[in-house]
C-alpha positions in Angstrom: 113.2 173.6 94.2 109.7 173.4 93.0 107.3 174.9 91.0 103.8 174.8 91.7 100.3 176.6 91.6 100.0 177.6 95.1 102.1 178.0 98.1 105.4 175.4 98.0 104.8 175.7 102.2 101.3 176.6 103.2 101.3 177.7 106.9 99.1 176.7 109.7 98.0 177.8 113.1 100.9 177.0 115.9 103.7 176.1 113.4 107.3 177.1 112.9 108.9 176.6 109.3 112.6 176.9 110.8 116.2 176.6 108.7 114.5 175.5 104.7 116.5 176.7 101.6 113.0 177.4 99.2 114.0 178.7 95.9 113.5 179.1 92.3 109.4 178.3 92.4 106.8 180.8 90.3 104.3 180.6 93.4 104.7 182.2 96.8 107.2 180.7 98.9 105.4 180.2 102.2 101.5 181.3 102.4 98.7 181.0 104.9 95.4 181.8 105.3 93.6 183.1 109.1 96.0 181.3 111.7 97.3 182.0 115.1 101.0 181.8 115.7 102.8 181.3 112.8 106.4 181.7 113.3 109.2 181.5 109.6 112.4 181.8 111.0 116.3 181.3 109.7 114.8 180.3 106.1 116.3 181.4 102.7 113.9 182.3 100.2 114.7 183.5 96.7 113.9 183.5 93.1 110.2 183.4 94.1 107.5 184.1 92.2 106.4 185.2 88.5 103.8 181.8 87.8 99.8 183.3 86.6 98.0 183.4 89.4 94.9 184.1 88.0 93.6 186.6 84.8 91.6 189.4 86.3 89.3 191.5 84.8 90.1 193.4 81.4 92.5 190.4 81.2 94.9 192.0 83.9 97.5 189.0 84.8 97.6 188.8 88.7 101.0 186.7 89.2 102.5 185.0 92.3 105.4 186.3 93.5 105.8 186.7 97.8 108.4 185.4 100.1 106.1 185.0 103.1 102.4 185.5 103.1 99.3 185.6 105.6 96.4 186.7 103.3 93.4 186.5 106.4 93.0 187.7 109.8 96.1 187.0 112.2 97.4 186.7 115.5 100.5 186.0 115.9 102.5 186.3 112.7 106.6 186.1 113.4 109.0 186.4 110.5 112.4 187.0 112.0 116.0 186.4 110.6 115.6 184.8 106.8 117.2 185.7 104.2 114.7 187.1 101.4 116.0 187.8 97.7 115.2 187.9 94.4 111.4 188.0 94.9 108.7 189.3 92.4 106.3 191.1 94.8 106.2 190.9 98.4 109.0 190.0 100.5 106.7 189.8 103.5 103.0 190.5 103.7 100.1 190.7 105.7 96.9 191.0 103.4 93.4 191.0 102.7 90.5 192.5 101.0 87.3 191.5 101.3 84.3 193.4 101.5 81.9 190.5 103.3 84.2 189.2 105.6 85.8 191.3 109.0 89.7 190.7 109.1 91.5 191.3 112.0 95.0 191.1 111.8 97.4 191.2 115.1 100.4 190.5 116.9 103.2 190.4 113.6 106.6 190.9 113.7 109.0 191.6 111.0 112.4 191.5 112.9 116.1 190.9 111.5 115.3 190.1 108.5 117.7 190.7 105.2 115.6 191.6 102.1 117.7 191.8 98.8 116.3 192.4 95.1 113.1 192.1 96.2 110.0 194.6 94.4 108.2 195.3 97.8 110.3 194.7 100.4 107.1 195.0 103.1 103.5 195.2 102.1 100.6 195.9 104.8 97.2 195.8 103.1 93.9 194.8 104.8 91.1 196.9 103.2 87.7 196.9 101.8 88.1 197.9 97.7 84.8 199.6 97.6 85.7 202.0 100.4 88.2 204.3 99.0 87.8 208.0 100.8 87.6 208.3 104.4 84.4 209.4 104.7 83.3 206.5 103.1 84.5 204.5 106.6 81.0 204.1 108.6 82.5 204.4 112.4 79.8 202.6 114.1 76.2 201.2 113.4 75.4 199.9 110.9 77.8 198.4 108.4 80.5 200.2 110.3 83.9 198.9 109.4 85.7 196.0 111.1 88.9 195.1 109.9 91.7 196.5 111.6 95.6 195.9 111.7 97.5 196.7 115.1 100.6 196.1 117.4 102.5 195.2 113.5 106.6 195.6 114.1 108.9 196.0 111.6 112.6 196.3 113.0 116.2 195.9 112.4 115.8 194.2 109.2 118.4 195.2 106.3 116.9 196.2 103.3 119.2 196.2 100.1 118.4 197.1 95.8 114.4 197.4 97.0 112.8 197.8 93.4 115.2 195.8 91.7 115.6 192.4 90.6 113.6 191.0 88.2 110.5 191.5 89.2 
């Protein structure tokens, strides 16, 4: 039980984070940047999240508030049988947006999970903000576009009250 600006467990490359009780914290629970192999397994998570992260533009409040985060290019990214509840954005997320830097994410899988109270139970998002239609996605040449997210499993997780909580 901590609260902290940041990730309470910040992951690394060829680590498992196996059987920890991490609750009641407003920063994500678990969070990495680009690794390989990063495996959070028989953990319980909940009451995670709600601390400013940062004030945005127009004075938007960006808040933290995920279970279990990569935010960068992966491969290898296992989160299989936890117990996620009560969390006030992302149960478990791969992410990233930046437009100067390619981001390839690969390898993840989401498996037997049980995701309870939680706003988004799953979030996918690896993305360029300034490219918004599909034609504006150069194919090749260039400043064609290079971040990509494949071989991603999600499977026989139990997903309970998604939307709720309080959140």
């Amino acid at each position: 039980e901590i609260a902290t600006h940041g990730h309470n467990i910040r992951g690394r490359s060829n680590v498992t984070i196996d059987n920890l009780c991490i609750k009641f914290t407003g920063s994500h629970g678990i969070g990495a940047g680009t690794c390989e192999n990063l495996v959070v397994r028989n953990c319980e998570i909940g009451w995670i999240g709600g601390a400013i992260q940062y004030v945005a533009a127009k004075g938007n409040i960006v808040r933290y508030g995920n279970a279990v985060e990569i935010y960068g290019g992966c491969d290898g990214f296992y989160v299989c049988d936890n117990w996620i509840y009560q969390i006030f954005d992302d149960g478990i997320t791969n992410q990233y947006h930046n437009p100067e830097v390619d981001c390839i994410q690969k390898d993840m899988r989401y498996m037997g999970n049980l995701l309870e109270y939680v706003y988004h139970d799953f979030s996918n998002c690896n993305f360029t903000e300034e490219l918004i239609y599909e034609k504006d996605f150069p194919t090749e040449g260039e400043g064609a576009y290079t971040d990509y997210t494949s071989d991603l499993v999600v499977a026989y997780n139990v997903c309970r009250m998604a939307g709720y909580g309080w959140g």
